[in-house]
C-alpha positions as CSV (number, residue, x, y, z in Angstrom):
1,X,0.0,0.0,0.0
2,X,1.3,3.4,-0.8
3,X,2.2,6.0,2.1
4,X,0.3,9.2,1.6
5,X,3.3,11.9,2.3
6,X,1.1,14.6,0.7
7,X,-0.4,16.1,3.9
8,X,2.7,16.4,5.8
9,X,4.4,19.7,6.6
10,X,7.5,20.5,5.3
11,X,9.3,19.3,8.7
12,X,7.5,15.9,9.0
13,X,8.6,15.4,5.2
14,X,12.5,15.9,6.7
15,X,12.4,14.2,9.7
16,X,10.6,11.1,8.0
17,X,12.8,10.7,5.4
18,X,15.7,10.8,7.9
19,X,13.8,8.0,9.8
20,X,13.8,6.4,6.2
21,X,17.6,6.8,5.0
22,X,18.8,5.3,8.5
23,X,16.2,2.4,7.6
24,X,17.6,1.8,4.4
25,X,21.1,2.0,5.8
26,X,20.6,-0.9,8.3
27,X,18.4,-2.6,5.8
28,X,21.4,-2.5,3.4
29,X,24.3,-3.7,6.1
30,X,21.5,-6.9,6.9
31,X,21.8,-7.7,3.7
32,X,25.3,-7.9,3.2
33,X,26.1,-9.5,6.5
34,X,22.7,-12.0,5.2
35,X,20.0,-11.9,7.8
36,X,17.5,-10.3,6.3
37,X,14.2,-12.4,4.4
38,X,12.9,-9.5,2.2
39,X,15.0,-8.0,-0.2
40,X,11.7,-6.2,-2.1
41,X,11.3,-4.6,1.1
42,X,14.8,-2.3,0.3
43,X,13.4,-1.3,-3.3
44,X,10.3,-0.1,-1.5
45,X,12.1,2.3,1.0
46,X,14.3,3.8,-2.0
47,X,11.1,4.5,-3.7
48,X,9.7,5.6,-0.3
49,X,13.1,8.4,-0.3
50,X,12.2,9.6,-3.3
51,X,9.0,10.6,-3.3
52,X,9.5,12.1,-0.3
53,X,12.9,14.3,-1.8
54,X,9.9,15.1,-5.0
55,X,7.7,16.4,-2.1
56,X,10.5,18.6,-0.3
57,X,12.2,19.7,-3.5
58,X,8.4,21.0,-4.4
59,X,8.0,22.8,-1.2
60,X,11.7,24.4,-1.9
61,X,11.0,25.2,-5.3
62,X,7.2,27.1,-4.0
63,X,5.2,24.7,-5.9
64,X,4.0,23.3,-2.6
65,X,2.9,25.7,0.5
66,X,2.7,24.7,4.1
């Protein structure tokens, strides 16, 4: 199911995808060291970080107000 990012203020947006990166970051070192069962799960959170960097870079650029 998607996450619906779109109603969060510009803060939430950088605090979550903080939360998210450090996610991904342990999510990658299970993987190498090979205790981790879902591998989709990391191509989820990348997608996850992106859309959240398209929602701050909007709210930089002004497209988006708080």
């Amino acid at each position: 199911m998607r996450d619906s990012f779109n109603e969060l203020s510009y803060k939430e947006l950088l605090t979550k995808k903080d939360e998210l990166v450090k996610k991904y970051s342990d999510h990658r070192f299970n993987s190498v060291v090979g205790h981790i069962d879902n591998e989709v799960e990391k191509r989820n959170m990348r997608k996850k970080i992106a859309r959240l960097n398209t929602l701050i870079h909007e709210f930089d650029l002004g497209i988006r107000k708080q």
